[in-house]
C-alpha atoms as an extended CHARMM CRD file, in Angstrom:
* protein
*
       218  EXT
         1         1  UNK       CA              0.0000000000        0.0000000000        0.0000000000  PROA      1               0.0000000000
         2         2  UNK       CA              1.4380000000        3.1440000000       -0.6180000000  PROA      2               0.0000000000
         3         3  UNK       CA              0.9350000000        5.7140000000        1.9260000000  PROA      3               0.0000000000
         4         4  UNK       CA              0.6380000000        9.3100000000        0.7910000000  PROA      4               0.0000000000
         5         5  UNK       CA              1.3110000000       12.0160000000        3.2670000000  PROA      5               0.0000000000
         6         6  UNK       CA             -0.8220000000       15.1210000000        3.7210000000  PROA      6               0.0000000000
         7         7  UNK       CA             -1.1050000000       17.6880000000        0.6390000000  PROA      7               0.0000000000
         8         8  UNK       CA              2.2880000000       19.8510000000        0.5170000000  PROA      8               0.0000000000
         9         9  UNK       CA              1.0220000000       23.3860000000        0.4490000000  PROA      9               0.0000000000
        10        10  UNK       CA              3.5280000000       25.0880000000       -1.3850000000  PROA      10              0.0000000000
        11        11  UNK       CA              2.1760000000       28.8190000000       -1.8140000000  PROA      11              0.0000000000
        12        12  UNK       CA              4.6060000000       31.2070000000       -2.0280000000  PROA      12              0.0000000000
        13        13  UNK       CA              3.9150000000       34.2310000000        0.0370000000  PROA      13              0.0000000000
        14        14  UNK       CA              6.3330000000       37.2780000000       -0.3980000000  PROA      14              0.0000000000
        15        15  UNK       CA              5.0820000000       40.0420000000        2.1320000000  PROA      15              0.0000000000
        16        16  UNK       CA              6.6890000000       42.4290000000       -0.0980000000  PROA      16              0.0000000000
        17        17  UNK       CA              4.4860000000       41.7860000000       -3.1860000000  PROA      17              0.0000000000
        18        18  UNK       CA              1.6710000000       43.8550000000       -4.5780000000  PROA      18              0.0000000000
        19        19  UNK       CA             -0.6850000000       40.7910000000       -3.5060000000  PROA      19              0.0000000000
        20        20  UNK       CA              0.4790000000       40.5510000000       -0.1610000000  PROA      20              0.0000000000
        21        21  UNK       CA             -0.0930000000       44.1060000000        0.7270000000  PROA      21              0.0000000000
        22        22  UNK       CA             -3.3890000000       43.5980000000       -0.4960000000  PROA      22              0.0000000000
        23        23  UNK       CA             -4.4050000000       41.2070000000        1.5660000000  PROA      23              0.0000000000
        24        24  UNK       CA             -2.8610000000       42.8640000000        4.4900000000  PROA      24              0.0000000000
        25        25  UNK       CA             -5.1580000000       45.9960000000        3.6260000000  PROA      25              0.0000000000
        26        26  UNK       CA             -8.0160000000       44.0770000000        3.3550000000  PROA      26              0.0000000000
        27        27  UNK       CA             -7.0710000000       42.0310000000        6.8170000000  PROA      27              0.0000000000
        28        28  UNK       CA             -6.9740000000       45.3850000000        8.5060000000  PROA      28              0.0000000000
        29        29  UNK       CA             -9.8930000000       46.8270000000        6.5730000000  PROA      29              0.0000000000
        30        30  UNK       CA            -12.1140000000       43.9770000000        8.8230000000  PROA      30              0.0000000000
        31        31  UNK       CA            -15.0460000000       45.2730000000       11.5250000000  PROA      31              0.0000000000
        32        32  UNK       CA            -13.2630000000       43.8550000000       14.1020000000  PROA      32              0.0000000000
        33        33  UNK       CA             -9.7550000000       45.8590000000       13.3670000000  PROA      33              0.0000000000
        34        34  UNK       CA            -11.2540000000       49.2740000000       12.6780000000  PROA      34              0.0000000000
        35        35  UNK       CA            -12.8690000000       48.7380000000       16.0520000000  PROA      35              0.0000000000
        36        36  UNK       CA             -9.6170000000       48.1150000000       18.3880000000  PROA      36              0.0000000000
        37        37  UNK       CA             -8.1500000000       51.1500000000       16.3800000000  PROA      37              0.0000000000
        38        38  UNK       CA             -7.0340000000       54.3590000000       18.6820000000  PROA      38              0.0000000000
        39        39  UNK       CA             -9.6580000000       57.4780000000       18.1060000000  PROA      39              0.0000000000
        40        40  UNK       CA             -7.7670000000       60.9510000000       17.8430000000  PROA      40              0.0000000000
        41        41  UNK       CA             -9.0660000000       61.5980000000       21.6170000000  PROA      41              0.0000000000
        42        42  UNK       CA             -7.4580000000       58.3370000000       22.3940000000  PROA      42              0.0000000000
        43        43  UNK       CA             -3.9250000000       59.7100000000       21.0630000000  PROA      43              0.0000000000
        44        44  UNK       CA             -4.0700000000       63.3550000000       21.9980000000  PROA      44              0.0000000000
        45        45  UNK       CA             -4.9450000000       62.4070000000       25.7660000000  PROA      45              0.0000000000
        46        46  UNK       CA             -1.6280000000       59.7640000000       25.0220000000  PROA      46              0.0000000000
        47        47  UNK       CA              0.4760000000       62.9330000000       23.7990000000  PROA      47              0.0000000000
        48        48  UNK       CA             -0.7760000000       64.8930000000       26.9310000000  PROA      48              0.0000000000
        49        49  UNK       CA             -0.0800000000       62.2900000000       29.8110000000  PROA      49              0.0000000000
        50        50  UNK       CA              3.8160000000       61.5030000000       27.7270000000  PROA      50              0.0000000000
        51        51  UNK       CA              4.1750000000       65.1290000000       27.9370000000  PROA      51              0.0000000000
        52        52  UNK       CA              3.0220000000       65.8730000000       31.3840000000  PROA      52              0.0000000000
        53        53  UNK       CA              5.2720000000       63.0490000000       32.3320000000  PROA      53              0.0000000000
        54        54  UNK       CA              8.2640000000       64.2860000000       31.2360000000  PROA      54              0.0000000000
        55        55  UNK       CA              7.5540000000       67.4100000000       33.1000000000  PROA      55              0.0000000000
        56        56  UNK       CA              6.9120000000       65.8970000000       36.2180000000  PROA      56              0.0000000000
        57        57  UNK       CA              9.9710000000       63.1280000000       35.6270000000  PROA      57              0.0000000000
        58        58  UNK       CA             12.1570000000       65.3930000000       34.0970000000  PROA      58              0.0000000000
        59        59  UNK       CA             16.0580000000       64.7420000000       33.1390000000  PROA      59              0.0000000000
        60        60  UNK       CA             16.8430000000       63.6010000000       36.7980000000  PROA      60              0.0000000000
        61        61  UNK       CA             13.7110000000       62.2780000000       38.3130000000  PROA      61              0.0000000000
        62        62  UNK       CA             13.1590000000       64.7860000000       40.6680000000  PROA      62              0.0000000000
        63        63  UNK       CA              9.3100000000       66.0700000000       40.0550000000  PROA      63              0.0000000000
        64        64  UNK       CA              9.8210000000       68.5080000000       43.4270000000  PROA      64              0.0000000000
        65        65  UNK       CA             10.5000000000       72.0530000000       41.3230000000  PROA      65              0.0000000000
        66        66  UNK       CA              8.0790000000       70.8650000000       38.2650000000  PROA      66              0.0000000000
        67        67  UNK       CA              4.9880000000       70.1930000000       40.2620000000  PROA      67              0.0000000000
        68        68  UNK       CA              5.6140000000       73.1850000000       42.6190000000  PROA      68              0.0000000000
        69        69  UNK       CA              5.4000000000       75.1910000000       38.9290000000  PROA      69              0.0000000000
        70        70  UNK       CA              2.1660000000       73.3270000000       38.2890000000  PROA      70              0.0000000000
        71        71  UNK       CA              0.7580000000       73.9430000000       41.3940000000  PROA      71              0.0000000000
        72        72  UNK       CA              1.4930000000       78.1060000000       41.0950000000  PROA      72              0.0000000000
        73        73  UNK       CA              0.3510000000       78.1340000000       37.4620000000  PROA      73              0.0000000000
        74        74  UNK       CA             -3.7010000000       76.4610000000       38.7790000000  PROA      74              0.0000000000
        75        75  UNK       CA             -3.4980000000       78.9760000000       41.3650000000  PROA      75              0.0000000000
        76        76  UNK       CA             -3.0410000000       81.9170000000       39.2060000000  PROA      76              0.0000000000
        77        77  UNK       CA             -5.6430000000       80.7130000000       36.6600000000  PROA      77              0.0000000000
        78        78  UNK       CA             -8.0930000000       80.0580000000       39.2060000000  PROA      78              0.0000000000
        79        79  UNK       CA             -7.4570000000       83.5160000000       40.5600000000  PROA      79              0.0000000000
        80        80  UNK       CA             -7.8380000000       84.8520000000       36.8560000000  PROA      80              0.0000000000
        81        81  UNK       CA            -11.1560000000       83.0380000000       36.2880000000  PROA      81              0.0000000000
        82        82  UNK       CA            -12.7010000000       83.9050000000       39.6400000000  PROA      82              0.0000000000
        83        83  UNK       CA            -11.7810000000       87.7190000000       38.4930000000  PROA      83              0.0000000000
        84        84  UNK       CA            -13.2940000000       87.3540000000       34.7430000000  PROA      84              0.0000000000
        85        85  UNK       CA            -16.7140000000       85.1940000000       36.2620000000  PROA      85              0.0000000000
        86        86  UNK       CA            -17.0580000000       87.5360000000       39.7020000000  PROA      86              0.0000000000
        87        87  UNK       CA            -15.0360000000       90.6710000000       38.5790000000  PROA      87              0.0000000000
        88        88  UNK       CA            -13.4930000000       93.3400000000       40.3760000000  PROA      88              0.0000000000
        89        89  UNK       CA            -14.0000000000       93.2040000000       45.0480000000  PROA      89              0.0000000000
        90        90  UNK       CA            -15.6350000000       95.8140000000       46.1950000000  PROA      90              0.0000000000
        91        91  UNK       CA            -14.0950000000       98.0350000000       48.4980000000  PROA      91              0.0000000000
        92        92  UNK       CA            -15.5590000000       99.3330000000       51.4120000000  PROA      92              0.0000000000
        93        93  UNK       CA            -19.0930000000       97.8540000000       50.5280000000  PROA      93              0.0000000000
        94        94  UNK       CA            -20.9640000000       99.6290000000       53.9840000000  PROA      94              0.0000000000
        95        95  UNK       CA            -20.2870000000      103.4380000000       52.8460000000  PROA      95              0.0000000000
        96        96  UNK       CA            -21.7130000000      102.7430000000       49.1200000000  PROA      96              0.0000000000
        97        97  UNK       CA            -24.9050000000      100.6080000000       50.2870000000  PROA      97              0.0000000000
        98        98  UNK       CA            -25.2910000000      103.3260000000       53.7100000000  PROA      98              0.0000000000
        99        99  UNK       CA            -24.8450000000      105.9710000000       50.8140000000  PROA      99              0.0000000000
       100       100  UNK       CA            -28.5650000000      108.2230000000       50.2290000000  PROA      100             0.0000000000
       101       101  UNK       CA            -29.2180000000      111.3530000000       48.4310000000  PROA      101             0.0000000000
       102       102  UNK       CA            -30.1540000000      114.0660000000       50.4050000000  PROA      102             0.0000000000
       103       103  UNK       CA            -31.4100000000      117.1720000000       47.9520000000  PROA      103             0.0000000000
       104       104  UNK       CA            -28.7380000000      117.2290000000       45.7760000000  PROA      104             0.0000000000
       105       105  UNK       CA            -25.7820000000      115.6770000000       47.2540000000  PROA      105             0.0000000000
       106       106  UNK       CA            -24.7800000000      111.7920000000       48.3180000000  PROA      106             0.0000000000
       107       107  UNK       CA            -24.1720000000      111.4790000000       51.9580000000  PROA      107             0.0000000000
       108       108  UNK       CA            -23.4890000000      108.4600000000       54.5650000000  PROA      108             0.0000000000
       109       109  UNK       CA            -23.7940000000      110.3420000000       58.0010000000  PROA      109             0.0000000000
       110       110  UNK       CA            -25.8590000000      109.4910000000       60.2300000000  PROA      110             0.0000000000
       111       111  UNK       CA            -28.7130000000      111.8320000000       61.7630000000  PROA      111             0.0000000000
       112       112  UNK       CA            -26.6290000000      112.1150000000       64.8320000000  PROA      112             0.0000000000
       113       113  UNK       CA            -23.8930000000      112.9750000000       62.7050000000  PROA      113             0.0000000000
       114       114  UNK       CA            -25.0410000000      115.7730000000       60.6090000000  PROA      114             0.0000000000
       115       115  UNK       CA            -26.4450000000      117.3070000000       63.6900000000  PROA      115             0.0000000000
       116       116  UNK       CA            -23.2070000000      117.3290000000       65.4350000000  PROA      116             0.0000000000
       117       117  UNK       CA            -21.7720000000      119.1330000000       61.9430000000  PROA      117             0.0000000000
       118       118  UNK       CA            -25.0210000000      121.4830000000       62.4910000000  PROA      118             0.0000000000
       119       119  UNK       CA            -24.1410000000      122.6950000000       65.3010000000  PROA      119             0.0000000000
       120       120  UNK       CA            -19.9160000000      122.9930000000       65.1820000000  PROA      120             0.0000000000
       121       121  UNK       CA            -21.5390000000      125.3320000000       62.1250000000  PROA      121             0.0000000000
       122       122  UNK       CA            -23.4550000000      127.2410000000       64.2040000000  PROA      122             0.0000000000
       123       123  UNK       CA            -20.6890000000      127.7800000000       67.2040000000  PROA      123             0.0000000000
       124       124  UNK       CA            -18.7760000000      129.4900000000       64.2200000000  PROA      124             0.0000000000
       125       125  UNK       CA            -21.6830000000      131.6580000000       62.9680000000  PROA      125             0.0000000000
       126       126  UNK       CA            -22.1320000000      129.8820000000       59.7850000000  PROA      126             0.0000000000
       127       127  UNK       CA            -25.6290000000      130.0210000000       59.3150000000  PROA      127             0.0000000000
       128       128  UNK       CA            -25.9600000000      128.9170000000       56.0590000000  PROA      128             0.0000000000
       129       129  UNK       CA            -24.1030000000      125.5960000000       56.6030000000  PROA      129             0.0000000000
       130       130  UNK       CA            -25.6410000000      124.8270000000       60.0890000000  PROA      130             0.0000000000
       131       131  UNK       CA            -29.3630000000      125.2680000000       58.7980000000  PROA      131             0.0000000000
       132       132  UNK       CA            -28.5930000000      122.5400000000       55.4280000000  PROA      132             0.0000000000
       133       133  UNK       CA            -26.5960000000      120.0660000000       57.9580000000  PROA      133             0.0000000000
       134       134  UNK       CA            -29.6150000000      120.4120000000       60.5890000000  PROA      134             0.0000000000
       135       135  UNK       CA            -32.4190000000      120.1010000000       57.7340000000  PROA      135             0.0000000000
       136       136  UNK       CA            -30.1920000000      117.2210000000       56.0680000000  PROA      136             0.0000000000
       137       137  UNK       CA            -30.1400000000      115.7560000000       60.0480000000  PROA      137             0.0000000000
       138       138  UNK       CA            -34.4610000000      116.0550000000       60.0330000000  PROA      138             0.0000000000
       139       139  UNK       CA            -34.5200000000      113.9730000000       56.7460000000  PROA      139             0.0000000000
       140       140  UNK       CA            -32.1960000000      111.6550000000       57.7640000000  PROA      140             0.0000000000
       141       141  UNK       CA            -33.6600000000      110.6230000000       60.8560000000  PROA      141             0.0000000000
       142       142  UNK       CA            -37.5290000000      110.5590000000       59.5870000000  PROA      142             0.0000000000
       143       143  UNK       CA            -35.4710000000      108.2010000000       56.4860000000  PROA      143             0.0000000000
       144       144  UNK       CA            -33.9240000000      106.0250000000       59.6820000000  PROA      144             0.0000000000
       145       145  UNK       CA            -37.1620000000      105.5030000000       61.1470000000  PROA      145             0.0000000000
       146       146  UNK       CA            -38.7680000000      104.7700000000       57.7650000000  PROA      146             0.0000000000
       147       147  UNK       CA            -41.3360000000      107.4380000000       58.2880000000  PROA      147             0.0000000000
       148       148  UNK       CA            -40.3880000000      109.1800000000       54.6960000000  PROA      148             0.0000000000
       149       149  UNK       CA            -38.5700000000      107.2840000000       52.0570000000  PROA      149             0.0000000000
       150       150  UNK       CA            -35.8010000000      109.8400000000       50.4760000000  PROA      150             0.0000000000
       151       151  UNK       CA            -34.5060000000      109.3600000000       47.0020000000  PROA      151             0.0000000000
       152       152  UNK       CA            -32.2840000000      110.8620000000       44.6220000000  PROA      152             0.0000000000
       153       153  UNK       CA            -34.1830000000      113.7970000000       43.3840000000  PROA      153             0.0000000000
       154       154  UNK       CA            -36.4490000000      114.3450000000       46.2130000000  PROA      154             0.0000000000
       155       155  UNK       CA            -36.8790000000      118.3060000000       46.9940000000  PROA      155             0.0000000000
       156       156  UNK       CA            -36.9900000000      120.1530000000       50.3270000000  PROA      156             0.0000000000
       157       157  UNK       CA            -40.6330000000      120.7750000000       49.5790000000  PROA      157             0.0000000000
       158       158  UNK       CA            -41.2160000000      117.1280000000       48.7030000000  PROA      158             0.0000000000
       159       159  UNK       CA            -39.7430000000      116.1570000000       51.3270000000  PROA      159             0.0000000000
       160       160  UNK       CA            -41.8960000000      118.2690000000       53.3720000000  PROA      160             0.0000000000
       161       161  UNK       CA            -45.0360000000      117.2290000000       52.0130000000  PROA      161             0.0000000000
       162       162  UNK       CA            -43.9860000000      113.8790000000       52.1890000000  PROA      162             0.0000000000
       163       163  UNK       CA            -42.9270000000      114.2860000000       56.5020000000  PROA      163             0.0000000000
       164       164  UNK       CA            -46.2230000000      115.8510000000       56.8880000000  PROA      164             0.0000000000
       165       165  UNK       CA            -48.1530000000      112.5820000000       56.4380000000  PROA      165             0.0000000000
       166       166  UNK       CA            -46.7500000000      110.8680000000       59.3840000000  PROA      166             0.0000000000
       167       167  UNK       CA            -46.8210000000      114.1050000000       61.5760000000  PROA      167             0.0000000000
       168       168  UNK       CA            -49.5600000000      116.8630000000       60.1820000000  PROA      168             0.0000000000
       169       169  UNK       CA            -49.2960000000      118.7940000000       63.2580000000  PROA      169             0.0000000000
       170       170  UNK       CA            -46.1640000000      119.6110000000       62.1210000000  PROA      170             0.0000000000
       171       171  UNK       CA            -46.7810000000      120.5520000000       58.2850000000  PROA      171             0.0000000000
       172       172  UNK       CA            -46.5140000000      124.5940000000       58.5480000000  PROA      172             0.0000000000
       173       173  UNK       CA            -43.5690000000      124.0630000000       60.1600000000  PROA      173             0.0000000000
       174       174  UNK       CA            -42.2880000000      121.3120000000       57.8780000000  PROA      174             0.0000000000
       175       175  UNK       CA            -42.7380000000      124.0850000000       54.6450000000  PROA      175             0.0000000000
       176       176  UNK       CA            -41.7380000000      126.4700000000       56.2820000000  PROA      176             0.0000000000
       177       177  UNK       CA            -38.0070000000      124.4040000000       57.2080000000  PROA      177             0.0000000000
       178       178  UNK       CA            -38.1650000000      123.5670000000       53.1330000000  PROA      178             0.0000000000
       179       179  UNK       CA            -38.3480000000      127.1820000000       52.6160000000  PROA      179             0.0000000000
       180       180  UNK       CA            -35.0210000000      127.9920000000       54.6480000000  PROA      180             0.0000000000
       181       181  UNK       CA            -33.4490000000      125.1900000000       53.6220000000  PROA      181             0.0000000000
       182       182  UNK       CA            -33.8760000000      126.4400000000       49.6440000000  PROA      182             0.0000000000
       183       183  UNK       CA            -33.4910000000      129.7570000000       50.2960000000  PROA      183             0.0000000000
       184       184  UNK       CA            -29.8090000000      129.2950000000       51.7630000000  PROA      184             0.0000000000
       185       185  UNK       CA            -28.8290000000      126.2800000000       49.3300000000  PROA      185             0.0000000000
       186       186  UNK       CA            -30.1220000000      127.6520000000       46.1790000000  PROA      186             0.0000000000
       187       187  UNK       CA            -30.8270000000      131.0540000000       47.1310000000  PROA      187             0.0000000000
       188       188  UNK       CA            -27.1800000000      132.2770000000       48.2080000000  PROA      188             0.0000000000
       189       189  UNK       CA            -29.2540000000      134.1050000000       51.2310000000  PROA      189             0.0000000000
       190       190  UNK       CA            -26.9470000000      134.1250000000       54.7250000000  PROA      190             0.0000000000
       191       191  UNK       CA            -29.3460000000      132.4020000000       56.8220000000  PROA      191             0.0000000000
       192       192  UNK       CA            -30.2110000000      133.3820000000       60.3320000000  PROA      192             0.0000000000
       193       193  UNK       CA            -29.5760000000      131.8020000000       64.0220000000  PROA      193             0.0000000000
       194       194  UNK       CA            -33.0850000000      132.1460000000       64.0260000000  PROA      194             0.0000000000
       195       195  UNK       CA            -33.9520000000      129.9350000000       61.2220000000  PROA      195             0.0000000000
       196       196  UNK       CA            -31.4220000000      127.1400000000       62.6150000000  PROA      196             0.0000000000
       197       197  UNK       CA            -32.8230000000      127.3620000000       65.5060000000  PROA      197             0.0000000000
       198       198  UNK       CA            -36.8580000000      126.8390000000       63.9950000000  PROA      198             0.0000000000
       199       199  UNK       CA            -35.2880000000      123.8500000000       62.5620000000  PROA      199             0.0000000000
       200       200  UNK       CA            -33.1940000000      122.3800000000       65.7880000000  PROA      200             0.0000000000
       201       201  UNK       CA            -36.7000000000      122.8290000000       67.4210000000  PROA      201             0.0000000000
       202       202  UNK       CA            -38.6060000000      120.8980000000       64.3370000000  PROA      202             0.0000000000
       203       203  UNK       CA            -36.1800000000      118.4850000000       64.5760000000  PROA      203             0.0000000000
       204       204  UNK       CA            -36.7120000000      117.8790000000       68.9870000000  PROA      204             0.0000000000
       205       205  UNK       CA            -40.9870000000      117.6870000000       68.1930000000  PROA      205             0.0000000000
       206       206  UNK       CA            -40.2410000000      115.0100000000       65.1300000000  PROA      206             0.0000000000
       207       207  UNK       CA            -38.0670000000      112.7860000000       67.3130000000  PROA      207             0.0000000000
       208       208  UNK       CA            -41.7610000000      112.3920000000       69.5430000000  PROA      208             0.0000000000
       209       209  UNK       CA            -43.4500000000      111.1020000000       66.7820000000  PROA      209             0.0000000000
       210       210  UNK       CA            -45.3070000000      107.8400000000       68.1790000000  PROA      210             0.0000000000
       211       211  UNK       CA            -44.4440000000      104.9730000000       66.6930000000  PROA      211             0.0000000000
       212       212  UNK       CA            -48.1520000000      104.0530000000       66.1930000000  PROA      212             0.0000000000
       213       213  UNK       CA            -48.0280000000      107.5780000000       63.8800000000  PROA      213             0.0000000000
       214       214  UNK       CA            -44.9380000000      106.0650000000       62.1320000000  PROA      214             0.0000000000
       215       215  UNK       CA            -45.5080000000      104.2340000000       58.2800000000  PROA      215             0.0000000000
       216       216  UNK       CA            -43.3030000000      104.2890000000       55.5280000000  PROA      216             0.0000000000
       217       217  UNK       CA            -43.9730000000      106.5730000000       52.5950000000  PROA      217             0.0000000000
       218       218  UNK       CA            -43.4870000000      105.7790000000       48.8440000000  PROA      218             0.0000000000
């Protein structure tokens, strides 16, 4: 019997051939190849963890200098984007929300305040200044009790009219304190001890407004 052994494949395969690089294309060109291959995310993250290693590895190994850079360069662009999102701090934040109008100019003082100024005015004679402190001292304390609302704009003789709501005993003299008060700020006139003192009394009778009287005017 003569035996035969198995078939003797003899194909010649030469990788370098036009044919062979075929059928490597078409190999690769398979489902299951395209699918294991690296996205561009895949390779740019690669790129960016090699080159962050170097950085922190560096020519000796010693990562001490590198990642104290790292860590100053987050802090400065967090500081950067909390200034861009938040912007500027605001400096002394109590005198500009404390800050009113009071006919004509912006002031933070306190009643008690402006009638302290009032009155160092009036120990020097200066009438004029002493009777706009001590009316600017009568609106501020009817605004700190919330009997009269003032706003930028508001006139003596709104102002006035407004303060006589809450007290109406007091509206003649209320006018009449407008009247001074314009007549010395707009008016150039020298004002009198007299009229500071109408208003220094306007201002005692206002501080015994009952509370009950007391609501807040629009």
């Amino acid at each position: 019997m003569l035996l035969l052994g198995p078939p003797r494949l003899d194909v010649p395969v030469d990788p370098s051939s036009p044919q062979a690089q075929d059928w490597l294309r078409n190999e690769l060109a398979k489902p299951e190849y395209q699918a294991a291959k690296p996205t561009w995310f895949d390779v740019a993250s690669k790129a960016v963890q090699d080159w962050l290693a170097s950085l922190l590895n560096g020519p000796t190994g010693d990562a001490g200098p590198v990642l104290l850079l790292v860590v100053v360069l987050i802090i400065a662009a967090l500081i950067v984007a909390a200034f861009l999102i938040f912007g500027r701090p605001r400096v002394n934040r109590r005198s500009t929300s404390d800050r009113r109008a009071l006919f004509g100019a912006d002031d933070a003082r306190s009643a008690d305040e402006l009638r302290r100024s009032a009155a160092d005015a009036a120990l020097l004679a200066d009438w004029p200044l002493a009777i706009e402190e001590q009316f600017r001292a009568i609106a501020a304390a009817l605004h700190e009790r919330t009997l009269v609302e003032v706003r930028p704009g508001t006139t003596a003789t709104e102002f006035a009219a407004q303060a006589a709501r809450p007290a109406p005993a007091l509206a003649d003299e209320l006018r009449q304190a407008a009247r001074t008060f314009d007549e010395v700020r707009y008016l150039d006139r020298p004002g009198t001890q007299a009229g500071y003192q109408q208003l220094v009394a306007l201002d005692a009778q206002l501080q015994r407004v009952r509370p009950a009287q007391e609501a807040v005017v629009a």
